[in-house]
N, C-alpha and C positions, 0 to 999 in steps of 0.2 A: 504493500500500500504506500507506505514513504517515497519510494524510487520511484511509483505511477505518479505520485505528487510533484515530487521534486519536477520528473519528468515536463510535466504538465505548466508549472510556473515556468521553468527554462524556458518552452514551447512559446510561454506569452508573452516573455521576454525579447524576444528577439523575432518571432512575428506579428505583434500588435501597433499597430500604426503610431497610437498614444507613446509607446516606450520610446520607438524609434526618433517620435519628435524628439525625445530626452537624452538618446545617446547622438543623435546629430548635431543637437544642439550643442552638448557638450563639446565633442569634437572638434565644433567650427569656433566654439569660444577657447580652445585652446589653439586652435590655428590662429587667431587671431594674436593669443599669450606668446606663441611660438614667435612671430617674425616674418614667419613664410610671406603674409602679405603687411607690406611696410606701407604701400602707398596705399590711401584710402580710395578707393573706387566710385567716385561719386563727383557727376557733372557740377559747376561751376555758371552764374548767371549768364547772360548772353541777351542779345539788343534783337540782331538783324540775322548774322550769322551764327545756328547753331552749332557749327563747328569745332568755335575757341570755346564751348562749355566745357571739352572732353579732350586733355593732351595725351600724346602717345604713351606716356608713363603709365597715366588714368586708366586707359586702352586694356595695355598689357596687363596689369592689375586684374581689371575685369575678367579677361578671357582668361585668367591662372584663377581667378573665384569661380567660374565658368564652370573649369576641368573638376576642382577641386568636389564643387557642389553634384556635379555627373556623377563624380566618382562614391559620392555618399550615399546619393539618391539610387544609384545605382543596386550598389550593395542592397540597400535596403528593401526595394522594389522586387528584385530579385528572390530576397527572401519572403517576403508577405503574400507575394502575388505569384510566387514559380516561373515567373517569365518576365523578360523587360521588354519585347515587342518591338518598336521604333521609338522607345522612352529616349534613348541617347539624341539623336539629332535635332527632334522636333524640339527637346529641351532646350537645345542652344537656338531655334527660332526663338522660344518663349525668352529664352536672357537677350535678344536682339529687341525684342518688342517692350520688355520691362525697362531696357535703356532705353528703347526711343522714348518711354512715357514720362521717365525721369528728365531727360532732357527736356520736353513740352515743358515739364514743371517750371525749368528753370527761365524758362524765359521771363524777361523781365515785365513786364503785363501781369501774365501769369502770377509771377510771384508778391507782387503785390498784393493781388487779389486773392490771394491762398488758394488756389488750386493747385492743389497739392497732386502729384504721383500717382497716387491711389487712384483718384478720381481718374487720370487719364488712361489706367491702366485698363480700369473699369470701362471708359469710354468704347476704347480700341476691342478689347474684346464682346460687345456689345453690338459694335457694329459689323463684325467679322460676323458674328453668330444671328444678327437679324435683318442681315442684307444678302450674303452670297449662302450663308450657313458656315457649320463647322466642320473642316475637313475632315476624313476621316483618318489620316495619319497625323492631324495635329491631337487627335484623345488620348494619347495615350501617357502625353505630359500632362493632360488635367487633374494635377494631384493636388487642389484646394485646400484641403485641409491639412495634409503635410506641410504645405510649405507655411502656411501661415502658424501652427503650432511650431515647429522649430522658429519662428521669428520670435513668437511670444515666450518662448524658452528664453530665447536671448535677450531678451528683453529683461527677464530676472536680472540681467549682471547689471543693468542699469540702476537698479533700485538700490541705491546704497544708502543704511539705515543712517550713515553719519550727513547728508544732506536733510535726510527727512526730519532730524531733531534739529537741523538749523533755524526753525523757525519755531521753536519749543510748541506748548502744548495747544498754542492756538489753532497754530497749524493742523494740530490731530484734530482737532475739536471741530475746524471749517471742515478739513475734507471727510473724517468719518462721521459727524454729526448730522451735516445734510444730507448726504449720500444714500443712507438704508430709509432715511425719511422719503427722499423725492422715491425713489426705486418703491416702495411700499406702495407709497398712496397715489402713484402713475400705473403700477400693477393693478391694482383695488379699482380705480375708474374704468381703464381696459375692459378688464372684464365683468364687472360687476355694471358699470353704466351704460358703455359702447355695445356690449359684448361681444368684444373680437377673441377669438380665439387665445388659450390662456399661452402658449410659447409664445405665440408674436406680441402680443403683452410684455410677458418677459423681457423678451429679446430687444424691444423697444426701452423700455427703463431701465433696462442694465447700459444699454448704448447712452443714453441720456445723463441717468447720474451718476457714474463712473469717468467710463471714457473711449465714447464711443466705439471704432470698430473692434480696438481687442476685448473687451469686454463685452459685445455681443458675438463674436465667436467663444468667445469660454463656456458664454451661457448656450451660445447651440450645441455645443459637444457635449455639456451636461443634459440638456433636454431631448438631445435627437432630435433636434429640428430640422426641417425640409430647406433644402436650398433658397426654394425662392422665399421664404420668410426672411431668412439670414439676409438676403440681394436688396429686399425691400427695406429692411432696416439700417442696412449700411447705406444706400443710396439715401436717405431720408434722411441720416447722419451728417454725411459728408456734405450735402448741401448746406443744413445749418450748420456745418462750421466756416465753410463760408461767409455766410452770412454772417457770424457772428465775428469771426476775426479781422473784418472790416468795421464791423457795429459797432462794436462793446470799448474799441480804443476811441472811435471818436466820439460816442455817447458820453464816455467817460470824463474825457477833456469839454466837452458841451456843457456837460454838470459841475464843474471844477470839482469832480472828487479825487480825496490823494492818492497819488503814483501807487503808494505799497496798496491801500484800499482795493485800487483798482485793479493793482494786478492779483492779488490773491482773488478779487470776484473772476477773472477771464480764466486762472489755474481751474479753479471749481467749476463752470459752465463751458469752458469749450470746448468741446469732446477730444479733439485728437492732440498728442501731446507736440508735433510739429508748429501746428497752428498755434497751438499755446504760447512758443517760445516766437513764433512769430508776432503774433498779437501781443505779446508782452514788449518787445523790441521799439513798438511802436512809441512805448511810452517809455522807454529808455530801459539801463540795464537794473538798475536796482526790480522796478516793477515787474522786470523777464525772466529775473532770479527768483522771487514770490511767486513768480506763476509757475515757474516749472517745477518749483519744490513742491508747490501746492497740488499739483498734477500727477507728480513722484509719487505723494503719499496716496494721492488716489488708488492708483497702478497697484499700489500694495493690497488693495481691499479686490482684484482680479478673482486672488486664488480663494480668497473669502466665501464670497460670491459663487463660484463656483462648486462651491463644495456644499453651500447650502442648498443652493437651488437642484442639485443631484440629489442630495438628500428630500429635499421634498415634491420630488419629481417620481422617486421609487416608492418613495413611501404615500402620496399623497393622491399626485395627479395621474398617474400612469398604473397607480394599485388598482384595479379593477375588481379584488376580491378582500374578503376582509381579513384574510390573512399579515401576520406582519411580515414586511419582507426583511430577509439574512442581512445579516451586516456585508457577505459576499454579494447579492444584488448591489446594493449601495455602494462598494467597494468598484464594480465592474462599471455601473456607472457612471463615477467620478473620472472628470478629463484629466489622465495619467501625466502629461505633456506639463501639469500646474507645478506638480511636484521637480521637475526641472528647473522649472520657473523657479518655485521657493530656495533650492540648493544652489542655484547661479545669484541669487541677491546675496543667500547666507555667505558662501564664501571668496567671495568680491567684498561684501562688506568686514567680513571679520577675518579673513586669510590675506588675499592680495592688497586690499588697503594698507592696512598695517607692514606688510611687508615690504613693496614695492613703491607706498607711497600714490599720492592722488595723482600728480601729475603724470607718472608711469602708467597707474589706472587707466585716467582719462583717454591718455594715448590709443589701450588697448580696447575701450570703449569704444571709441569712435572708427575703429575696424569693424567690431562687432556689428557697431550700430547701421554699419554700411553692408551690413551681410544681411541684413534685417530689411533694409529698405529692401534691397535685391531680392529678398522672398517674399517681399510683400506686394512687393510689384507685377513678377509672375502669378502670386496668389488671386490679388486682384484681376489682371486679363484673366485666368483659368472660370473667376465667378463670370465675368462679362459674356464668356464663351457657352459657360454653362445656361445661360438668361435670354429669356427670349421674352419680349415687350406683354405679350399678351397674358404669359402665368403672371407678372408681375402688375398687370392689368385687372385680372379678375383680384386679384390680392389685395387691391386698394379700391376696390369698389366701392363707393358709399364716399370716399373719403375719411372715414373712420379711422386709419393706421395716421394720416396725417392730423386728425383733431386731436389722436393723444400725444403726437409729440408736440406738437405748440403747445398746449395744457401742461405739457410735464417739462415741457424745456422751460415755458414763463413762469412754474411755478420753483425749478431749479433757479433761475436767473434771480427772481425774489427773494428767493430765501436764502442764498447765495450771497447776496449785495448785505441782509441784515447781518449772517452771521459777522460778514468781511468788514463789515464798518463796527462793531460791537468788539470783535474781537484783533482788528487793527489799525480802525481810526479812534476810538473815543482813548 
């Protein structure tokens, strides 16, 4: 019986998608530790000519992240699925078209107005998939959910606990104070008022009062949500942060309310943490610094969140019998890829900090953080690809999924604004 057990855990070890986000992640943040890639791989603004966003150094970088990520994806793919099909080529399409969406980003229009990556990633794949359709040798890179759980892996080494007490206990107080409040009582109107379906509820308030898209992928891997729910609420996201990373700096200077005020209110309501440090820039560096710690400590309440909403997803929503369910239900679950997440904060903040120092840290952050963009980008084309206008058509009928996010975005933006002036203007 032990050796069929052992057998059985090892089995899920190394073919479960969840793990493998957690040993890729690993992996690519120690590639990152290692050296192997020195130049950061990530375009550069640009006017007229996209060209000078991207130098040949940038270039080479890319295509060695390129092989490197083939070479993981590979393995992994391999193992889960018994076959890799045309996974290798097509995936170097997807790394040609996750640059060009990055590059669009950069453009200086563009970045003004915080259209961000994502969004164009999302674009591109969108119209690939609702105009000619999706090839059938580009499916076999469509691995969405891998690539985005290994970002958000990597994303743990960004959470370092010594940032998140820079701004002592106010700080906790704004971001986890508001947070399960707006999330609660934006869930509760969903479905008890609107009555939309109780995931896309979810999946809606977690993107809202967190932070946006990674936070509604956590909550769909805990729920088993259907793709076009996830599509609908990320598109519905990413538009108000738009919106708001243009609003909320000039609303702010409109109102004369102070810098740090203001930027702790844009950390707490603008969903992606990009936008965040952009909309904080606007009002200078001190305010950029509040926002992005303030959005840090959000980041931290990810795996929270996820662990509850699993829990009462087996236990609650999806028990159809009155039985209680194993703690092994609830254990299977739980999105594996968190626990990644949790051990890359843990020992970045209490291992390589201390050892290596912030600004060595930083350094190797901002590799990482470029291998993240790179997954997020593909991850996004792969949803675009997967999305066709009309499931996301019947999905908003009524207008319903958009009346709870104005409701639960203007009731985050208020409550947001009181904590933020309570707890760092008076």
């Amino acid at each position: 019986m032990i050796s069929i057990s052992i057998k059985s855990v090892f089995s899920t070890l190394i073919k479960s998608e969840d793990w493998w986000a957690v040993w890729a992640g690993l992996i690519l943040f120690f590639v990152g530790f290692s050296g192997i890639i020195t130049n950061v791989p990530k375009p550069t603004s640009w006017t007229i000519n996209p060209l000078i966003s991207f130098s040949i150094d940038s270039f080479i970088s890319y295509l060695i992240l390129t092989f490197i990520l083939i070479v993981i994806l590979s393995i992994a793919l391999r193992i889960i699925q018994g076959k890799l099909s045309t996974f290798i080529p097509t995936f170097f399409i997807f790394s040609m078209l996750g640059l060009f969406a990055q590059v669009i980003s950069k453009q200086s229009f563009m970045g003004t107005y915080g259209l961000e990556y994502v969004l164009w990633a999302l674009v591109i794949g969108l119209i690939i998939s609702n105009t000619v359709g999706v090839p059938n040798f580009l499916k076999p890179a469509i691995k969405t959910e891998l690539f985005i759980k290994i970002g958000l892996v990597l994303l743990g080494a960004e959470i370092l606990f010594s940032k998140i007490l820079n701004l002592g206990i106010q700080g906790l107080i704004l971001a986890w104070g508001v947070t399960p409040l707006v999330l609660v009582i934006m869930y509760k109107y969903g479905t008890s008022v609107l009555k939309l379906d109780k995931t896309l509820s979810v999946l809606m308030a977690a993107a809202t009062s967190v932070c946006g898209v990674s936070a509604a992928i956590a909550v769909a891997a805990a729920t088993k949500a259907k793709k076009e729910l996830l599509t609908l609420t990320i598109s519905i996201s990413l538009l108000s942060t738009v919106i708001l990373l243009v609003g909320l700096p000039a609303l702010i200077r409109i109102l004369g309310i102070d810098f740090v005020v203001g930027g702790a209110w844009i950390g707490g309501t603008v969903d992606s943490t990009g936008a965040v440090v952009a909309a904080g820039e606007l009002l200078g560096e001190q305010a950029m610094e509040v926002a992005t710690v303030i959005k840090l400590i959000q980041n931290v309440m990810i795996a929270l969140i996820a662990f509850v909403i699993a829990f009462l997803w087996v236990t609650k929503i999806d028990n159809t019998s009155n039985e209680k369910p194993s703690l092994v239900q609830i254990w299977y679950r739980f999105p594996k890829f968190i626990l990644g997440f949790i051990f890359l904060s843990i020992i970045s903040s209490f291992v390589f900090l201390p050892i290596i120092g912030e600004s060595s840290l930083t350094e190797i952050l901002k590799i990482t953080g470029s291998i993240r963009t790179y997954l997020f980008a593909v991850a996004f084309l792969s949803i675009g690809l997967e999305t066709n206008f009309t499931s996301i058509k019947s999905q908003i009928s009524g207008g319903k999924p958009v009346q709870l996010y104005i409701v639960g975005q203007s009731l985050n933006i208020i409550m947001t604004l009181l904590f933020a002036w309570i707890l760092f203007g008076i």
